[in-house]
RODO-2510 file (C-alpha; in nm, 4 decimals, decimal comma):
residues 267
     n   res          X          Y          Z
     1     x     0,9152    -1,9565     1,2298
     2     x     0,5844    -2,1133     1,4156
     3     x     0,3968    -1,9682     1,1417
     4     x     0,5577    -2,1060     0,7895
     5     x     0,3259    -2,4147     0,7589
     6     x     0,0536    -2,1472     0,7095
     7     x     0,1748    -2,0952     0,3426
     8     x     0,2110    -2,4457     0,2739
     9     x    -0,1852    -2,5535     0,2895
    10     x    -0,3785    -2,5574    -0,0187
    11     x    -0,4793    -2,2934    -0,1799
    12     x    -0,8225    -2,1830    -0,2632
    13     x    -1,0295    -2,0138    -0,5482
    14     x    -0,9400    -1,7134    -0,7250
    15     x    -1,1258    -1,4630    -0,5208
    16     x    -1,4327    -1,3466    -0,7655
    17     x    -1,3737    -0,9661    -0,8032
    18     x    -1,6676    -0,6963    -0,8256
    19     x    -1,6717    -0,5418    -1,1794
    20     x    -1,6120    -0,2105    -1,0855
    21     x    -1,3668     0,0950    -1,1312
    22     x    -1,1375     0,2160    -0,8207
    23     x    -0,8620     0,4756    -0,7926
    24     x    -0,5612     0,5028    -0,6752
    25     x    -0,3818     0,7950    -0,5469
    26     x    -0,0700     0,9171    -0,4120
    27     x     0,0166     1,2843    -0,3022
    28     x     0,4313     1,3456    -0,3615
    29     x     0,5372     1,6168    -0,1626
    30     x     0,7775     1,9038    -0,3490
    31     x     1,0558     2,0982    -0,2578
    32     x     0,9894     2,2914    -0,5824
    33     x     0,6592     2,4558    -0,6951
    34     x     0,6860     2,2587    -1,1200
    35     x     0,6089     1,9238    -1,2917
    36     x     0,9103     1,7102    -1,3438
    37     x     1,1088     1,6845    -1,6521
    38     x     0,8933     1,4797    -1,8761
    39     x     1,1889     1,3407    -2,0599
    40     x     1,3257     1,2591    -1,7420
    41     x     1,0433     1,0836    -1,6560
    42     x     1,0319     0,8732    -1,9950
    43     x     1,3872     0,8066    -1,9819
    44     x     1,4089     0,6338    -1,6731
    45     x     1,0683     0,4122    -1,6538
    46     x     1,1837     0,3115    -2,0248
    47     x     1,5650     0,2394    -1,8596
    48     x     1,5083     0,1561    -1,5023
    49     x     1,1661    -0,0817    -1,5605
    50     x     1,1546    -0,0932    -1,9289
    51     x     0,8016     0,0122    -1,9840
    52     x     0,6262     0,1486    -2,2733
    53     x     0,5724     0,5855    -2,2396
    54     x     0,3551     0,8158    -2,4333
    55     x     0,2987     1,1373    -2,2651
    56     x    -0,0695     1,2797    -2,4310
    57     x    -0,0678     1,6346    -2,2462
    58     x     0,1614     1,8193    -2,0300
    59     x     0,1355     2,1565    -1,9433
    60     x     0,2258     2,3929    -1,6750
    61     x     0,0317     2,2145    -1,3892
    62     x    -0,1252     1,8714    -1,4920
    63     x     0,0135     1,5990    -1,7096
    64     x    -0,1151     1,2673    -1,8543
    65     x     0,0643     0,9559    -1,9482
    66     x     0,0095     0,6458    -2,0620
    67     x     0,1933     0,3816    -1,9406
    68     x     0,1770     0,0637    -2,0838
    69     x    -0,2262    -0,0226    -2,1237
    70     x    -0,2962     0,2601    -1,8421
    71     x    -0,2911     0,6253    -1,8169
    72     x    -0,1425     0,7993    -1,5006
    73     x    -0,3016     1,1888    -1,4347
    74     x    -0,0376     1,3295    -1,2177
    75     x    -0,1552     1,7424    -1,1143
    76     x     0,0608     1,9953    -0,9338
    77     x    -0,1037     2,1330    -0,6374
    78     x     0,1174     2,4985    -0,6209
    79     x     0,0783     2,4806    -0,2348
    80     x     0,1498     2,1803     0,0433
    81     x    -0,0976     1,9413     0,1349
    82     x    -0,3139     2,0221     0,3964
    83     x    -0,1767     1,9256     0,6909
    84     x    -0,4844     1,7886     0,8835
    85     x    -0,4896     1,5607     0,5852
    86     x    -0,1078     1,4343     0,7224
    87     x    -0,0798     1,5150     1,0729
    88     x    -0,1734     1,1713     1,2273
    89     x     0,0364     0,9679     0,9475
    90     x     0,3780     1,1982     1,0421
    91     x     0,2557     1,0662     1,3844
    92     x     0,2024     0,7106     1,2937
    93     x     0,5100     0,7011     1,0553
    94     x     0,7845     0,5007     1,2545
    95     x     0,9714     0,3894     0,9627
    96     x     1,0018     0,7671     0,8908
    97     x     1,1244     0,9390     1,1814
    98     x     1,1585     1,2479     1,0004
    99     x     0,8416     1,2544     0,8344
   100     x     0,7128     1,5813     1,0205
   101     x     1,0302     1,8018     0,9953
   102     x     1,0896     1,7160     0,6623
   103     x     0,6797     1,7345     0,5049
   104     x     0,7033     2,0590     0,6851
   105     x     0,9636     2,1930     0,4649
   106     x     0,6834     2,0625     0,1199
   107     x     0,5951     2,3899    -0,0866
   108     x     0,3922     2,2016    -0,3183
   109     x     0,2682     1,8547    -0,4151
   110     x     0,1383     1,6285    -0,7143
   111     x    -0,1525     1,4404    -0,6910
   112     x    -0,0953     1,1339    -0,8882
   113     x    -0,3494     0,8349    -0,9811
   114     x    -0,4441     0,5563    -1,1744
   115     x    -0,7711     0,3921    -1,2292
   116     x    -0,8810     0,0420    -1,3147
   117     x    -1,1056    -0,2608    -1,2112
   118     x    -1,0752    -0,4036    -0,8715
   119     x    -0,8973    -0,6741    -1,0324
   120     x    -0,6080    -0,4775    -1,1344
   121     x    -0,5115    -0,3105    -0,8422
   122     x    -0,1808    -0,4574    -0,7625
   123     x    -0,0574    -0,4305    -1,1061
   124     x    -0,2188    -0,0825    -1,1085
   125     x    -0,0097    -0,0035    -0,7677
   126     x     0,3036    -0,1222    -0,8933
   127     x     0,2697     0,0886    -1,2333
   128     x     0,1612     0,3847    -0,9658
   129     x     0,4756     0,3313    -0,7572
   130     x     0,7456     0,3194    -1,0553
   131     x     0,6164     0,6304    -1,1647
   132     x     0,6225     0,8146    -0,8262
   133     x     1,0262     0,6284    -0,8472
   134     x     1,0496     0,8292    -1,1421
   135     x     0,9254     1,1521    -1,0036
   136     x     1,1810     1,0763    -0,7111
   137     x     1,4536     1,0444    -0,9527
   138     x     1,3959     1,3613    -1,1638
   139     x     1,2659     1,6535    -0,8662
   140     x     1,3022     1,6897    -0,5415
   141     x     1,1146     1,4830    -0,3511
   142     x     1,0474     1,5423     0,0490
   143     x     0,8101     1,2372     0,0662
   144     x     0,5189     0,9881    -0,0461
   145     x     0,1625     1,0025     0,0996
   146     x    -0,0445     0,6925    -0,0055
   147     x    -0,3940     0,8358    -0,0110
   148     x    -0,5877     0,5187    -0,0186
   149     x    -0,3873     0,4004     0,3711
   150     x    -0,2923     0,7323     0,4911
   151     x     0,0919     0,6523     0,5154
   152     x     0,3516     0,8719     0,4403
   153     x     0,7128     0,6764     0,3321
   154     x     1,0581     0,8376     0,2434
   155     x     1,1499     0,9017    -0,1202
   156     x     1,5006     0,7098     0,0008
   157     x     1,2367     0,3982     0,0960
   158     x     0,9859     0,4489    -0,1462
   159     x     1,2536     0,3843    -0,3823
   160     x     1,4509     0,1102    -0,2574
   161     x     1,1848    -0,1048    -0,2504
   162     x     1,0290    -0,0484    -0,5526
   163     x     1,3551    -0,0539    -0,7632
   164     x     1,4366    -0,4050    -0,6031
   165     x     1,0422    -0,5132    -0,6518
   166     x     1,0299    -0,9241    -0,7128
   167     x     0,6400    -1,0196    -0,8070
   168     x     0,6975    -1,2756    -0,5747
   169     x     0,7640    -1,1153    -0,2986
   170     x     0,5821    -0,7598    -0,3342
   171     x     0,6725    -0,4413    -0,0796
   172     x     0,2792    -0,4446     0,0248
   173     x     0,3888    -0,2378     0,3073
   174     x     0,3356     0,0662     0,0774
   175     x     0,0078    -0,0144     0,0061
   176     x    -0,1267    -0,1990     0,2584
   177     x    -0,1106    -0,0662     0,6596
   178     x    -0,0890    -0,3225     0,9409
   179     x    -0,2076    -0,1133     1,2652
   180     x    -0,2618    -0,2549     1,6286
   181     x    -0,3942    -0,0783     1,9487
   182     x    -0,4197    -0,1883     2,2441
   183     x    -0,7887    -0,3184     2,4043
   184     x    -0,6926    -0,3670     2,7709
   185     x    -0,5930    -0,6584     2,9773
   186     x    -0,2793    -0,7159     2,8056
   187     x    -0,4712    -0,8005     2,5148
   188     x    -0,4087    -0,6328     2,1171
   189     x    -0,6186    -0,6293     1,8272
   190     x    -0,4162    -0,6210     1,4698
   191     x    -0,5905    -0,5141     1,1472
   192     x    -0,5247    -0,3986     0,8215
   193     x    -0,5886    -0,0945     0,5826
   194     x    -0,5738    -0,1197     0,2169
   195     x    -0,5800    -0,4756     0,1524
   196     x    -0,9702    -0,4349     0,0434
   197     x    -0,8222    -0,1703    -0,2005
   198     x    -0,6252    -0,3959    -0,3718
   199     x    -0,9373    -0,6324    -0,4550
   200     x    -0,8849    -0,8583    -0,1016
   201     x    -1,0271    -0,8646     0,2074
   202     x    -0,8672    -0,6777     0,5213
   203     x    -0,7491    -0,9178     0,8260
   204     x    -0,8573    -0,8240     1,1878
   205     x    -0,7395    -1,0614     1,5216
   206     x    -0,8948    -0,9239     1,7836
   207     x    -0,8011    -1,0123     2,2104
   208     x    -0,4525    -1,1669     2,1286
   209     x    -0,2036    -1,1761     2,3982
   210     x     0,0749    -1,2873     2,1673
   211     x     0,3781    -1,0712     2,1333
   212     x     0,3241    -0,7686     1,8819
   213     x     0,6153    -0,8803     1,7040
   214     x     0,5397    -1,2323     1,5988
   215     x     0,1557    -1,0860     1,5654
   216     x     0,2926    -0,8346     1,2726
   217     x     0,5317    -1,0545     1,1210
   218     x     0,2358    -1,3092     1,1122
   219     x    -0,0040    -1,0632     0,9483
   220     x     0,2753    -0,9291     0,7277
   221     x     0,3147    -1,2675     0,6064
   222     x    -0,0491    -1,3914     0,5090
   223     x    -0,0726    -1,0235     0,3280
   224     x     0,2179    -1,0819     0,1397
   225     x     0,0747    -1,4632     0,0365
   226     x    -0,2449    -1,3012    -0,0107
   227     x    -0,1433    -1,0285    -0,2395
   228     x     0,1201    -1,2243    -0,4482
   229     x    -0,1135    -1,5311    -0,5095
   230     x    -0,4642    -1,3200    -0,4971
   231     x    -0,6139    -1,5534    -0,2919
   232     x    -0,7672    -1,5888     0,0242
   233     x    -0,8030    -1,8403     0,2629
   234     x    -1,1342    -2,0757     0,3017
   235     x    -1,3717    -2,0294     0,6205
   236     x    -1,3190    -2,2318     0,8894
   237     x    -0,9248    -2,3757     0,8058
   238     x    -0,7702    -2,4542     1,1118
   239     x    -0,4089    -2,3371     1,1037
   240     x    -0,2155    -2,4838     1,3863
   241     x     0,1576    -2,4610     1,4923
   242     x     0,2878    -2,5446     1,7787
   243     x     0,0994    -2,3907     2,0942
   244     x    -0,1020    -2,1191     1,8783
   245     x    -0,3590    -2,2222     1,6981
   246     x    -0,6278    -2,0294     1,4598
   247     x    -0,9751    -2,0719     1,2686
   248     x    -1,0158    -1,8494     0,9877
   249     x    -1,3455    -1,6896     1,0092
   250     x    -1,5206    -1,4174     0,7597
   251     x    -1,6769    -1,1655     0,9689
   252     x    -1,7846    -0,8453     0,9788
   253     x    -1,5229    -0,5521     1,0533
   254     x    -1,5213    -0,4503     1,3575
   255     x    -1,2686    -0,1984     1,3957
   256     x    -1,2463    -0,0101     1,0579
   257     x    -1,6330    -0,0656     0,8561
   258     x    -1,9054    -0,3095     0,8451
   259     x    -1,7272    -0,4918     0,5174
   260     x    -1,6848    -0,8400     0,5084
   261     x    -1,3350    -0,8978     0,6970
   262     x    -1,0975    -1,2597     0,7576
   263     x    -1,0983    -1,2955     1,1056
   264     x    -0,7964    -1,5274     1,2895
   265     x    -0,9743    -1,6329     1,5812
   266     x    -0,7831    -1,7784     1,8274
   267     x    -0,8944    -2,1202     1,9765
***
């Protein structure tokens, strides 16, 4: 596609990461008011992904786990989730048609999270998302809420995507949120949510009349380099195919906060 050279240029400094703790959370909605079967749970992340479990506490309504080097907190919540908290992500959710029928259905819900240095992140969101594929395999699951993006994915997706996880080329759709809206004149802006989450920056083009498909797919794309490698890409590189051409900027946000942003501006 008109975009491939992109990933071909070189690449540039490990990004220098804050010192500083951040957590992750997901909310798993339940059809059934209890915490899973802990030997459930240790029997399939020690089968399916062959990691290391020691469960420290778990009682009635919160347990804790440590999973390799990390300890997941996962709490039952004996009621749904709010649904202000999940009303506009049913609405967003087009990859989960169903989202709104079935969340509606949710009697309770886990809060789960993991915490760790900016700089572990994406390892800390995989370990996150193989145990929520763990949950899914040992309740009944109605669906996923990413807390830090404010998506909500199907335990049928959550799963398949996690199970079939290559490092190389990571499912940073459930963790990271590509969003556009439309500014007028034909025009679009496309941004992210979540990428500064996982230690990066977020992406923003703003006024582009391209097509919304090759604008997602593009975005997708330079997340997915940006995440796997954990690098970003230098000021001012000109990246050029074909008719389109872009300078990578670092600006301001203008759409979500004031943090620092990469900007594809076109020329």
């Amino acid at each position: 596609m008109w975009f491939k050279n992109l990933f071909k240029r070189k690449k540039s400094d490990t990004i220098k990461q804050e010192n500083k703790n951040i957590t992750t959370v997901a909310f798993v909605a339940l059809e059934n008011r209890e915490l899973p079967n802990k030997n459930n749970l240790r029997q399939y992340l020690e089968d399916k992904f062959n990691l290391r479990v020691f469960f420290n506490k778990w009682k009635e309504d919160v347990g804790t786990i440590d999973i390799e080097d990390k300890q997941v907190i996962i709490t039952l919540m004996p009621y749904p989730i709010n649904w202000d908290e999940i009303n506009q992500s049913c609405e967003r959710a087009w990859y989960f048609k169903q989202a709104r029928s079935k969340l509606s259905k949710h009697t309770a819900h886990l809060v789960i999270s993991i915490n760790g240095r900016l700089d572990e992140q994406i390892r800390n969101s995989i370990l996150l998302s193989k145990m929520i594929v763990a949950i899914i395999n040992s309740t009944n699951v109605l669906g996923v809420y990413w807390y830090n993006i404010q998506t909500i994915r199907s335990p049928e997706e959550f799963e398949n995507k996690i199970v079939s996880l290559d490092e190389e080329n990571l499912p940073i759709e459930l963790w990271v949120d590509i969003r556009m809206r439309m500014n007028g004149n034909f025009k679009q802006d496309i941004y992210t949510v979540g990428m500064d989450k996982l230690g990066l920056k977020n992406i923003e083009i703003l006024n582009s009349k391209l097509d919304y498909y090759i604008l997602y797919i593009f975005v997708y794309e330079v997340c997915l380099n940006m995440v796997s490698k954990c690098y970003e890409y230098r000021e001012k590189d000109i990246i050029e195919e074909g008719k389109y051409k872009f300078q990578v900027e670092y600006n301001k946000g203008s759409i979500i906060d004031n943090k620092e942003v990469i900007s594809f501006v076109s020329l």
